[in-house]
C-alpha positions as CSV (number, residue, x, y, z in Angstrom):
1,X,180.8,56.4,73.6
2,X,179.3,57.5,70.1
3,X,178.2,61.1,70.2
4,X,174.3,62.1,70.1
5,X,172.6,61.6,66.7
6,X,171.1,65.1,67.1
7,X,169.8,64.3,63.1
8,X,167.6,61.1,64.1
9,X,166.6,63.1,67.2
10,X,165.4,65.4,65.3
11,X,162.6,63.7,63.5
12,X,161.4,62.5,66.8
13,X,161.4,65.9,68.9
14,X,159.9,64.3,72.0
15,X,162.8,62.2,72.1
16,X,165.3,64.8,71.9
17,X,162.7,67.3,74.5
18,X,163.1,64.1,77.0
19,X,166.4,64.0,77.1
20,X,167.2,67.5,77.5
21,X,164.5,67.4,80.0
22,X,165.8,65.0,82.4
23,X,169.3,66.7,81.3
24,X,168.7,69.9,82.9
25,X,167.1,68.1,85.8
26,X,169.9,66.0,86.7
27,X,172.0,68.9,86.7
28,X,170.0,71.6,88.6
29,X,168.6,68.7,90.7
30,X,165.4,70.5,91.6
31,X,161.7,70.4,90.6
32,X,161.1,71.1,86.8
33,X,157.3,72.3,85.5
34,X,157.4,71.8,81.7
35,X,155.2,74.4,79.0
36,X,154.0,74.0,75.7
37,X,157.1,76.1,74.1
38,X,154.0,77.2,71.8
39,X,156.2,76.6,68.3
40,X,157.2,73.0,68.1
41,X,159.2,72.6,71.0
42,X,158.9,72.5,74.9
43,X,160.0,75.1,77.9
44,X,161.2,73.7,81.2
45,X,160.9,76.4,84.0
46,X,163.1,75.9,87.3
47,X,161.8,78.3,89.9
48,X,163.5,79.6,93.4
49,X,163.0,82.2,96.1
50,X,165.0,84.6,93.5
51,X,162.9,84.1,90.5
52,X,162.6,81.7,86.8
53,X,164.6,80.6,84.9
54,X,163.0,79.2,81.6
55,X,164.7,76.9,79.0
56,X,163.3,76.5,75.7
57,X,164.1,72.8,73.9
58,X,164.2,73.5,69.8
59,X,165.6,70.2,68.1
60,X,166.3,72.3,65.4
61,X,169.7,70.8,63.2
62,X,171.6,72.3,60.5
63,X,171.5,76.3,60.4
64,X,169.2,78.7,62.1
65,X,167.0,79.6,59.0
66,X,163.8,82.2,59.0
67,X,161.5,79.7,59.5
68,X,163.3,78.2,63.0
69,X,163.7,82.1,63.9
70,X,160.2,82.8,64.0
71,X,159.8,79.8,66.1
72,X,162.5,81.4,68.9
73,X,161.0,84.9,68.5
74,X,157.6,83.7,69.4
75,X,158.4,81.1,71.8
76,X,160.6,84.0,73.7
77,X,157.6,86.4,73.7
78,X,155.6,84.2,75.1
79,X,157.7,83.3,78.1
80,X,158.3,87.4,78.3
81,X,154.6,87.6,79.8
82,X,155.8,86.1,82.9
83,X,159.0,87.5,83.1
84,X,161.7,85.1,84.0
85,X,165.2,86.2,85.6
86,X,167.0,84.1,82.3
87,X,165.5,82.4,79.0
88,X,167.7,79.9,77.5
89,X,167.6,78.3,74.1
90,X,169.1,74.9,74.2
91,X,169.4,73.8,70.5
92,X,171.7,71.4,68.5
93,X,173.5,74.0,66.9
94,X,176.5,76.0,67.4
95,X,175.6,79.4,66.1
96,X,177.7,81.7,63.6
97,X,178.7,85.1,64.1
98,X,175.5,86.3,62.2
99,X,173.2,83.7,64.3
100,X,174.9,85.2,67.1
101,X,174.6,88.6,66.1
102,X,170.6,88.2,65.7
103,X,170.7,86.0,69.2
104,X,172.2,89.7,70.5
105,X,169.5,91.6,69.4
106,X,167.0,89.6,70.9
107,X,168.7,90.5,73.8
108,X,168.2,94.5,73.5
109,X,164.3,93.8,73.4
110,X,164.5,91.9,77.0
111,X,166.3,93.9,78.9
112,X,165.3,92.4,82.4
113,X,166.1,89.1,81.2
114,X,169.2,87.2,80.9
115,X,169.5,85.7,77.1
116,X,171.3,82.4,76.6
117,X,172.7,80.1,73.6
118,X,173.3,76.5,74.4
119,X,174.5,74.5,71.3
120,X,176.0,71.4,70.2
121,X,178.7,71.8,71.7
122,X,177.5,72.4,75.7
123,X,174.5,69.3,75.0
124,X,177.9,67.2,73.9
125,X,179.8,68.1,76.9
126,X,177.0,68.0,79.4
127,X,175.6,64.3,77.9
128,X,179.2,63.2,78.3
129,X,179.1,63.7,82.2
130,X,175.5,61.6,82.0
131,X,176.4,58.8,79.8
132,X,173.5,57.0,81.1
133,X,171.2,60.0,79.6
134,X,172.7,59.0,76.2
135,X,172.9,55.7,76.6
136,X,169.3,55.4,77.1
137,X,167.8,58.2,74.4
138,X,170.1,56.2,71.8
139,X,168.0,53.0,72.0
140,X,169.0,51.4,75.5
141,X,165.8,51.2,77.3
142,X,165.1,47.9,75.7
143,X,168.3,46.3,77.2
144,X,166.7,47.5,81.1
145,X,163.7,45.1,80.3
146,X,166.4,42.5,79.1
147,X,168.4,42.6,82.0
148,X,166.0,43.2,84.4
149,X,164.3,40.1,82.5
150,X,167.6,38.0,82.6
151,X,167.8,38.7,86.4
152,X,164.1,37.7,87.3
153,X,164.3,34.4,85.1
154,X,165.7,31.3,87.1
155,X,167.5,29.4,85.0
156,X,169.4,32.2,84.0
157,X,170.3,32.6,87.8
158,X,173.7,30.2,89.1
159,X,173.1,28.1,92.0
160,X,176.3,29.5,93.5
161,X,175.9,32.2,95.9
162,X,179.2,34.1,94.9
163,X,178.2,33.2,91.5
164,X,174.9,34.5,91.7
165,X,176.3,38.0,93.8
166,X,178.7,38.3,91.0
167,X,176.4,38.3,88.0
168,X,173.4,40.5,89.5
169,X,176.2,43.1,91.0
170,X,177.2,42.9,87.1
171,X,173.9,43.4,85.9
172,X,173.2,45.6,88.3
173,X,176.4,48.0,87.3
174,X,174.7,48.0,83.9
175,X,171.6,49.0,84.4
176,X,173.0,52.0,85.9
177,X,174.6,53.2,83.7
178,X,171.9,53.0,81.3
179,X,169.1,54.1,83.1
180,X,168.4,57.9,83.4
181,X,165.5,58.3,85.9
182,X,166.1,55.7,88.6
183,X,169.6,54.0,89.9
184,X,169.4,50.4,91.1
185,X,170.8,48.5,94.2
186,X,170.1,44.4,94.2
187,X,170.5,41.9,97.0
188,X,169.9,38.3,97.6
189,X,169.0,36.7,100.6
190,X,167.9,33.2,100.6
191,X,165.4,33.0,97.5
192,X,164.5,35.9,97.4
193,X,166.2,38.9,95.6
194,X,165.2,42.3,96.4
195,X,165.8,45.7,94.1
196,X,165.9,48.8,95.2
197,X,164.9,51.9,92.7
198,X,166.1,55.3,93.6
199,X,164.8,58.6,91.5
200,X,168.3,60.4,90.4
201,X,166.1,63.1,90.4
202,X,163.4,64.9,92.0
203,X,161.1,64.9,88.9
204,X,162.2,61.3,88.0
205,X,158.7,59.9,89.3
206,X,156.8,62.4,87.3
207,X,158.7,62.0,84.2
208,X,159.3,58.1,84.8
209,X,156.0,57.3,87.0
210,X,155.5,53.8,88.9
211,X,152.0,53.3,88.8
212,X,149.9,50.2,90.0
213,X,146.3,48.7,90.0
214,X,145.1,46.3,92.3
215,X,141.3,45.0,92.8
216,X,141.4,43.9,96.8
217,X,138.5,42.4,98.4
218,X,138.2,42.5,102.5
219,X,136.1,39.7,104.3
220,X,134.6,40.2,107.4
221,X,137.4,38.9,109.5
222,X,139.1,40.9,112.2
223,X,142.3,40.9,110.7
224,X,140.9,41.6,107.1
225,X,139.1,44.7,108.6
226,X,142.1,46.0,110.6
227,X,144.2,46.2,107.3
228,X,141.0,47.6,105.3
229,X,141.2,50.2,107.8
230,X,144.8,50.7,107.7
231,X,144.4,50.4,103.7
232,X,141.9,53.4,103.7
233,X,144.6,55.3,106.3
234,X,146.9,54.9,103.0
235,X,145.3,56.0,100.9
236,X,144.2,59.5,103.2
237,X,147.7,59.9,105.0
238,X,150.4,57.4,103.2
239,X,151.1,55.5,106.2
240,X,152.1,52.2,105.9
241,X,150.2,49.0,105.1
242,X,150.8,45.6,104.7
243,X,147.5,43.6,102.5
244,X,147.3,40.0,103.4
245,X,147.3,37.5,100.0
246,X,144.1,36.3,100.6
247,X,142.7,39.9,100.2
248,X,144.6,40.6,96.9
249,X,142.5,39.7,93.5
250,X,144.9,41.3,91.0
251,X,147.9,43.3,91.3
252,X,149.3,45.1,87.9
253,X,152.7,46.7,88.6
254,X,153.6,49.7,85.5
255,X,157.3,50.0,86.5
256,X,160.6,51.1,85.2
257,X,163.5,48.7,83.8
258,X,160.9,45.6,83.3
259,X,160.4,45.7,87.0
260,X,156.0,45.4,86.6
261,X,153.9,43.6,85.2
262,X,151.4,41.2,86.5
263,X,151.7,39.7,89.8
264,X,149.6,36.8,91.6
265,X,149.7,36.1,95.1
266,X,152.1,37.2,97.8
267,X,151.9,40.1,100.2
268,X,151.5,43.5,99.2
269,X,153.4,46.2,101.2
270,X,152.5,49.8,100.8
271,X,154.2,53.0,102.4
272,X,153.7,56.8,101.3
273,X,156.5,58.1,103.5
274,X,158.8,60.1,101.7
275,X,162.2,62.5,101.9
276,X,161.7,66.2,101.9
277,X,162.7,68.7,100.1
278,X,165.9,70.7,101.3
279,X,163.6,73.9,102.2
280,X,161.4,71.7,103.9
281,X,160.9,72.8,107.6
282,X,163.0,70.3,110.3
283,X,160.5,70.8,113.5
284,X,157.7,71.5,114.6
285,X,157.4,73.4,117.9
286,X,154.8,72.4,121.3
287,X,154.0,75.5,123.4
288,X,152.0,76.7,126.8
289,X,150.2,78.5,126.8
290,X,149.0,79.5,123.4
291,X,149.5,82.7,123.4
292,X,152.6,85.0,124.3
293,X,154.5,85.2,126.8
294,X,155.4,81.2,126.9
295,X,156.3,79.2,129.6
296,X,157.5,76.3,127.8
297,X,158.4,75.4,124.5
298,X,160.1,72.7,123.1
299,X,161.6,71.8,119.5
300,X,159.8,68.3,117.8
301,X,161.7,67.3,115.1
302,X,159.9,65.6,112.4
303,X,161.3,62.0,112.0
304,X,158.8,61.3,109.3
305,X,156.5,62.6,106.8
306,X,153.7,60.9,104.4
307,X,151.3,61.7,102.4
308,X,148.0,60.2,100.7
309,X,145.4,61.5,98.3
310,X,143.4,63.4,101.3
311,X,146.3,64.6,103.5
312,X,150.1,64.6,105.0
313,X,151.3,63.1,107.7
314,X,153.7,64.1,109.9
315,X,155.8,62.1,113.2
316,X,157.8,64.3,115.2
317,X,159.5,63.3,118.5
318,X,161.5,65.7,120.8
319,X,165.3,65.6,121.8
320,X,165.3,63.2,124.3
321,X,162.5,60.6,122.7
322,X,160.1,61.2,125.6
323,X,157.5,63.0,123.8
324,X,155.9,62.2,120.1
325,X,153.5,64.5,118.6
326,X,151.7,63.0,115.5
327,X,150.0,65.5,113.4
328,X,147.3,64.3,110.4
329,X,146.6,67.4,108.2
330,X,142.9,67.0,107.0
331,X,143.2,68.5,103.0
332,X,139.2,67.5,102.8
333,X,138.2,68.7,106.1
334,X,140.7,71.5,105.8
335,X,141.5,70.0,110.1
336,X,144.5,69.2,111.7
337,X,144.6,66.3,114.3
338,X,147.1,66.1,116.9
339,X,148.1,63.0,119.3
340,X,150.7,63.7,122.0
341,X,152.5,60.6,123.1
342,X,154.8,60.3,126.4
343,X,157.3,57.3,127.1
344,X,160.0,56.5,129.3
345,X,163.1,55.9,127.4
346,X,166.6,55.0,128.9
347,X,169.8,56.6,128.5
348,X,168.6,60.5,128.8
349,X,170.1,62.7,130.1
350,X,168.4,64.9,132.8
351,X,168.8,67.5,131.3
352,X,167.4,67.0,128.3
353,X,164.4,65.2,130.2
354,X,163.7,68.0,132.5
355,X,161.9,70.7,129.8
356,X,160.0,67.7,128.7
357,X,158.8,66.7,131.6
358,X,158.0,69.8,133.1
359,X,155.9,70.5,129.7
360,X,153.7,67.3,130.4
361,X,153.2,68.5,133.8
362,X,151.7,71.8,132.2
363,X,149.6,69.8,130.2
364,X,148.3,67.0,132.1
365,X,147.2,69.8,134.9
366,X,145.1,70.9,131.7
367,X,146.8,73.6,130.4
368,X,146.0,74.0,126.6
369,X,148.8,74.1,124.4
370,X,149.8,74.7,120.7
371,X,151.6,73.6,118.0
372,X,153.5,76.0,115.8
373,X,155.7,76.2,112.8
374,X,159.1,77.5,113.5
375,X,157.9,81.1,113.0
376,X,155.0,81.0,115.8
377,X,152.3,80.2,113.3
378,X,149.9,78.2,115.6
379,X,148.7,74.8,113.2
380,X,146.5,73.2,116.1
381,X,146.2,74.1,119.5
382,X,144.6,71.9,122.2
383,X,144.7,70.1,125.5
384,X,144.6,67.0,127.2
385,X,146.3,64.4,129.6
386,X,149.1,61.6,130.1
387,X,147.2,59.0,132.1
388,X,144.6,59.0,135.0
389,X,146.7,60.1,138.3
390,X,148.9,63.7,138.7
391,X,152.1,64.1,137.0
392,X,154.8,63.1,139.3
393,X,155.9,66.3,141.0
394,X,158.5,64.5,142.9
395,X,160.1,62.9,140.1
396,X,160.5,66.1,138.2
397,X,161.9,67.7,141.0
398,X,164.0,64.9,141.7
399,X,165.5,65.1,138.0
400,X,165.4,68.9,138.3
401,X,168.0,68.0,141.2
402,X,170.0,66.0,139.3
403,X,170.5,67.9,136.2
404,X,172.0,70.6,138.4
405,X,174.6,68.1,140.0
406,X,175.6,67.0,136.6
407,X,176.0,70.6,135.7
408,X,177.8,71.6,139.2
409,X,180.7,68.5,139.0
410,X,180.9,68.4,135.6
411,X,179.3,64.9,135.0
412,X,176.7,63.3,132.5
413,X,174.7,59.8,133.4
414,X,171.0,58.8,132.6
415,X,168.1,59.7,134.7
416,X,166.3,56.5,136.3
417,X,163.2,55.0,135.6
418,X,162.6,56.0,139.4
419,X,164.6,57.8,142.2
420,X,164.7,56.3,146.4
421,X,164.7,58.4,149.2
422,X,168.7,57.1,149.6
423,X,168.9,59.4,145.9
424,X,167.2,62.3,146.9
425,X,168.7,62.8,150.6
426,X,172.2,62.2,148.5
427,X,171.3,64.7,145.4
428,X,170.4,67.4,148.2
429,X,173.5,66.7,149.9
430,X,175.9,67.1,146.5
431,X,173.8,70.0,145.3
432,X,174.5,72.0,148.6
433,X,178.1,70.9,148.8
434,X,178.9,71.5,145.4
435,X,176.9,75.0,145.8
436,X,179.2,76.3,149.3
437,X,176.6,75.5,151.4
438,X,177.1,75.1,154.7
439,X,175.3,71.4,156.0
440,X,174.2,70.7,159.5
441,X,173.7,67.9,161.0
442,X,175.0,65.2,163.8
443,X,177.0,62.3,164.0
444,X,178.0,59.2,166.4
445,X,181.1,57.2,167.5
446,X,183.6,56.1,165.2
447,X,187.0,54.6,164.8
448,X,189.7,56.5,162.8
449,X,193.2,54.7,161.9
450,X,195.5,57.6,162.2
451,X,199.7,57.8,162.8
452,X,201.4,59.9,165.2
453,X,201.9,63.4,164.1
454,X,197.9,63.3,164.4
455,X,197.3,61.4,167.2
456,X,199.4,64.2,168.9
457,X,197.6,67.0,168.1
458,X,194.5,65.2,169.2
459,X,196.1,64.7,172.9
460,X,197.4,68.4,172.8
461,X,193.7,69.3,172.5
462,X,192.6,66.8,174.9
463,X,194.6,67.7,177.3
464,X,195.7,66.0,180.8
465,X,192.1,65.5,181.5
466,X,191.2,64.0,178.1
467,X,188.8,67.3,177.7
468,X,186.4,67.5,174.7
469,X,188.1,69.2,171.6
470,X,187.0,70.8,168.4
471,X,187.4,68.2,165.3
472,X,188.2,69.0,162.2
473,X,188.7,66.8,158.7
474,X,188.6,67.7,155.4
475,X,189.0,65.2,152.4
476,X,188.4,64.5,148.8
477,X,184.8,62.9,148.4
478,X,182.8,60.8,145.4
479,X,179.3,60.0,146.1
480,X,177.3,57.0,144.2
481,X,173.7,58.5,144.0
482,X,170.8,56.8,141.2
483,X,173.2,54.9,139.1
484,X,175.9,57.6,138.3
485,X,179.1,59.1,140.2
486,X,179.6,62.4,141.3
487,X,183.1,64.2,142.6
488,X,182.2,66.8,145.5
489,X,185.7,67.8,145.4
490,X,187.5,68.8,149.0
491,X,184.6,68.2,151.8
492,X,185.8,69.9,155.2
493,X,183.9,68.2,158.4
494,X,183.9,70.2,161.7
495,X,182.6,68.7,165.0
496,X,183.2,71.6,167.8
497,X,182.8,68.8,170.3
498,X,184.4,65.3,170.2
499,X,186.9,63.7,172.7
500,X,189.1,60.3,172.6
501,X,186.9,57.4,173.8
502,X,189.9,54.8,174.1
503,X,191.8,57.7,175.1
504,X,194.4,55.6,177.9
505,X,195.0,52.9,174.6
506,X,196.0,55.9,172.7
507,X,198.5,57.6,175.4
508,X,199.8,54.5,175.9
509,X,200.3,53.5,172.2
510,X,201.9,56.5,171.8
511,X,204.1,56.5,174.9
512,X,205.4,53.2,173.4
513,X,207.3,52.4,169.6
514,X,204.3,54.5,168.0
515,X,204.9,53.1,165.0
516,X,202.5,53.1,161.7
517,X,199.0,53.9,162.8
518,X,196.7,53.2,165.8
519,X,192.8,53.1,165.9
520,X,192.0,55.8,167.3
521,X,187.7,55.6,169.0
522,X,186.1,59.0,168.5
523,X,182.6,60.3,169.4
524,X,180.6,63.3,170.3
525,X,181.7,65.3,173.6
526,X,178.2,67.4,174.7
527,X,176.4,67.8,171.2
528,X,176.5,65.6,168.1
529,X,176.8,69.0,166.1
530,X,178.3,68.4,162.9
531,X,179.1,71.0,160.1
532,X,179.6,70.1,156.4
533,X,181.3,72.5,153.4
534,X,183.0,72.8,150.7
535,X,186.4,72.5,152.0
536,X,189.2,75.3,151.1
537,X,192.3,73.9,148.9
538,X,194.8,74.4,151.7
539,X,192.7,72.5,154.0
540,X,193.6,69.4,151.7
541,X,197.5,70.5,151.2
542,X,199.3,67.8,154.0
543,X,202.1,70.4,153.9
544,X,201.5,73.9,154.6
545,X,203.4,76.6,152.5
546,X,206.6,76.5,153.1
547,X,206.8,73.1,155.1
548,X,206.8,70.8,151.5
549,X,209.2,67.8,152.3
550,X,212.6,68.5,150.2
C-alpha cells in the first residue's frame, strides 16, 4: 500500500485532523472529546479515572519553522489551563536534533505534564496496522457508495445462490477494508439481503453519524394507536418499535457506505438498545427493608439497557429468571419508575429459587423495598404485590426443604412447578436421615427372601417357642421424591418386636436341602414400633473385621 500523502493532506487539514482522529480512536478504543487546538489545528482529549491525556493534530509538512512554533507554543498553553497528565503533538514530521532540543525545553516549562513528539514516522507505522484508515483518507469513500451501490442493484446480483454468497462475501471483504468507522457483515436469505454495520469504535457514530427523517402519520385504528404509543416510548426510553407501512409517509435514511437514501414503503423497525461501556455497572440490587440491617437482598443483573431523548431504560432479571425488575429513569421528571415482575420458569435449581422466592414473600405481605446501585445508593424504593391471594408459604418451605436435600446428598435437579404431599412426607424423611436423625414410626407384615445363615439367626432369636425378637436391617437406600433422585446412603431399620409368621414353613425349609433362599413372612410381635437412622458403615460390611472371605 502507497504511504500517506502527508503534502495533499496538508492543504486540506480537516482531512488530515479526521484521520488522525479516528487514528487515535481506534487505537485507545475509548471515548474521544475533540477542542478547537486554538492555532490551525485540533486537540483530541481521552480522559480516565487517572487523569487527560490531550493530543494536538498540526498537519504541518516540511520543517518546524517560527511560524508553526508559535502555533505549538500557544496551542500547549492553552491546554496547560486544564492540566492534562500528557500533551502530545502528533505532526507529519520527524524532528531534528535542534527541533528536538526546542521540543525539550518546552518540556522544562510543564513540569507536571508529560511532553510527546509523534512524527512521520509513528503516523506511518500506526496507519500501516489500519490500512482501512488510509485507504479511506486517500480517496476510497467513493468506492463504499460503489460497492454498496453494486450490491443493492439487481442485475448486478447472479441468480445463483453460491454465486450470489460468493460475490457479496467479496464485496463485503472490501468494504472492510476500506471503511474506517463501521465494519460490515452481509447475508442473504431468500430476497432479501440484510447488512449489518458495526462502529469499530466507540466514537464512530459521532464522528460517522446515521441519521434519519421520517414524516409518520397515525389513524385512529387500534393497532395504529398501539404503535403511536410505542413510537412515543422510543423516542422517551429507546425501546423497541415496529411502524406499520401504511403509517410511514417518507423515510430519508443519511447512512454510511451508500447504505441511505430515500426509502418508500415497507416496515420501519426502531430499537435504542445499546452495549455499555466497560465501567458500566452489571446489576442492580432489590432489598427489604430499605434501610439497614437487610433481610434480603438479591443481585438483578441488567440484561438490557436503552435510551431515548427523555430517559434510559433498564431490564434486569435475577439469577434464576424468576424475578424482572424494569426500571424507566425519568431525565424530564427527574423520577424513576420501577415494575417488578415474577414468573415460574423451569429448570432452577432450588437453591437459586429459594432467596427469590422468599423476597416476593416479603413483598407481597407489603413490605416496602428498594432498589440500589451496587454501593447501597437507594434509586427507587417502593412496594407492592404479586397477585391477589398470599404467597404460597408451603411452597417455599417445601423448596426451602429441598434445597437442603440437594445440599445434604450432594445432588442438583429442578424445583417443580408444584410439590404433593407424597414429596413433602419424602423430603422430610431424606432431610432427617441424611441429618442423623433418628425416625419413628410403625410398620406391618411383610415377606423377606432371605438364605440360611439369616434364617438361622432369626430362629436363634425365636427360639423353641417362636418368641418375638428384636429386628434389625440396614441397607443402602435411593428415594425418587418431585422429579429428582436422592442417595440416603446406609439406612439402619430396627423393629424391637417382630416374630416369624410362617414360622413351621421356615423350620421346616431349613431342616430340609436349605438351599438358595426361602420367603420368609415377618410382622409386628406386640407394637408396630419402628426406628429409622442413618445406618453406621459396619452395619453394611456382610463381613465383619476379620471374617473377609479369603
Amino acid at each position: 500500500m502507497p504511504p500517506v500523502d502527508f503534502a495533499r493532506l496538508s492543504r486540506s487539514p480537516v482531512d488530515y485532523e479526521d484521520m488522525v482522529s479516528v487514528l487515535l480512536s481506534r487505537i485507545r478504543q475509548a471515548l474521544r472529546v475533540d477542542g478547537s487546538g486554538g492555532d490551525g489545528g485540533r486537540d483530541c482529549y481521552f480522559t480516565d479515572a487517572d487523569g487527560t491525556d490531550v493530543y494536538e493534530l498540526k498537519s504541518f509538512t516540511g520543517r518546524m519553522g517560527q511560524t508553526q512554533r508559535r502555533q505549538v507554543k500557544r496551542s500547549l498553553r492553552r491546554a496547560m489551563n486544564d492540566s492534562p497528565r500528557s500533551w502530545t503533538l502528533v505532526v507529519p514530521i520527524d524532528p531534528t536534533p535542534a527541533e528536538k532540543q526546542w521540543f525539550a525545553g518546552l518540556q522544562a516549562g510543564h513540569k507536571g505534564t508529560r511532553l510527546e513528539w509523534l512524527g512521520k514516522t509513528w503516523l506511518d507505522d500506526h496507519l500501516a496496522q489500519f490500512p482501512d484508515i488510509t485507504r479511506y483518507f486517500s480517496g476510497a469513500a467513493e468506492e463504499v457508495i460503489r460497492i454498496l451501490a453494486e450490491i443493492g442493484h439487481e442485475d448486478a446480483l447472479p441468480d445463483d445462490a453460491v454465486q450470489l454468497a460468493t460475490k457479496i462475501a467479496g464485496q463485503a471483504a472490501r468494504l472492510n477494508e476500506i471503511n474506517p468507522y463501521y465494519s460490515f457483515d452481509f447475508s442473504v436469505l431468500g430476497d432479501t439481503t440484510t447488512v449489518t454495520v458495526r462502529p469499530r469504535y466507540p466514537d464512530a457514530l459521532r464522528d460517522r453519524p446515521i441519521t434519519m427523517t421520517a414524516i409518520l402519520q397515525f389513524d385512529g385504528s387500534p393497532p395504529q394507536q398501539e404503535a403511536s404509543a410505542a413510537f412515543a416510548e422510543f423516542l422517551k426510553y429507546g425501546t423497541a418499535v415496529t411502524i406499520p407501512p401504511e403509517a410511514i409517509t417518507s423515510l430519508t435514511v443519511d447512512a454510511p457506505a451508500g447504505l441511505g437514501g430515500e426509502f418508500q414503503g415497507g416496515t420501519l423497525i426502531l430499537d435504542g438498545t445499546f452495549q455499555p461501556g466497560a465501567d458500566a455497572a452489571a446489576a442492580v440490587l432489590l432489598r427489604v427493608p430499605v434501610r439497614p440491617p437487610v433481610r434480603r437482598m438479591l443481585r438483578m443483573d441488567i440484561t438490557e439497557r436503552s435510551s431515548g431523548d427523555g430517559g434510559l431504560r433498564l431490564l434486569t432479571r435475577d439469577q434464576s429468571g424468576f424475578l424482572t425488575l424494569e426500571l424507566r429513569i425519568d431525565f424530564t421528571q427527574q423520577a424513576c419508575h420501577a415494575s417488578l415482575a415474577y414468573r415460574h420458569q423451569e429448570g432452577v435449581l432450588p437453591n437459586d429459587a429459594v432467596p427469590v422466592l422468599r423476597f416476593c414473600a416479603e413483598v407481597a405481605a407489603g413490605e416496602e423495598m428498594a432498589v440500589t446501585d451496587p454501593a447501597g445508593n437507594i434509586i427507587v424504593a417502593g412496594s407492592g404485590f404479586f397477585g391477589t391471594g398470599p404467597w404460597p408459604e408451603a411452597y417455599i418451605q417445601c423448596a426451602e426443604l429441598m434445597a437442603e436435600v440437594q445440599a445434604l446428598s450432594g445432588t442438583a435437579f429442578p424445583l417443580p412447578a408444584a410439590f404433593s404431599p407424597v414429596d413433602q412426607d419424602d423430603l422430610a424423611y431424606a432431610r432427617a436421615i441424611l441429618r442423623g436423625e433418628i425416625i419413628h414410626g410403625e410398620w406391618t407384615d411383610f415377606t423377606a427372601s432371605l438364605p440360611a445363615a439369616a434364617v438361622d439367626v432369626m430362629l436363634k432369636q425365636a427360639g423353641p417357642q417362636g418368641s418375638q425378637f428384636m429386628l434389625a436391617f440396614a441397607a443402602t437406600q435411593t428415594i425418587m421424591v418431585a422429579g429428582g433422585q436422592v442417595p440416603l446412603g446406609g439406612v439402619l431399620q430396627i423393629a424391637p418386636a417382630a416374630r416369624i409368621i410362617n414360622l413351621d414353613e421356615v423350620r421346616a425349609w431349613r431342616q430340609g436341602s436349605a438351599d438358595g433362599t426361602t420367603a420368609v413372612q415377618l410382622g409386628p410381635g406386640d407394637t408396630r414400633e419402628l426406628t429409622m437412622q442413618t445406618a453406621p458403615p459396619a452395619a453394611l460390611d456382610p463381613f465383619p473385621p476379620g471374617q473377609e472371605p479369603q
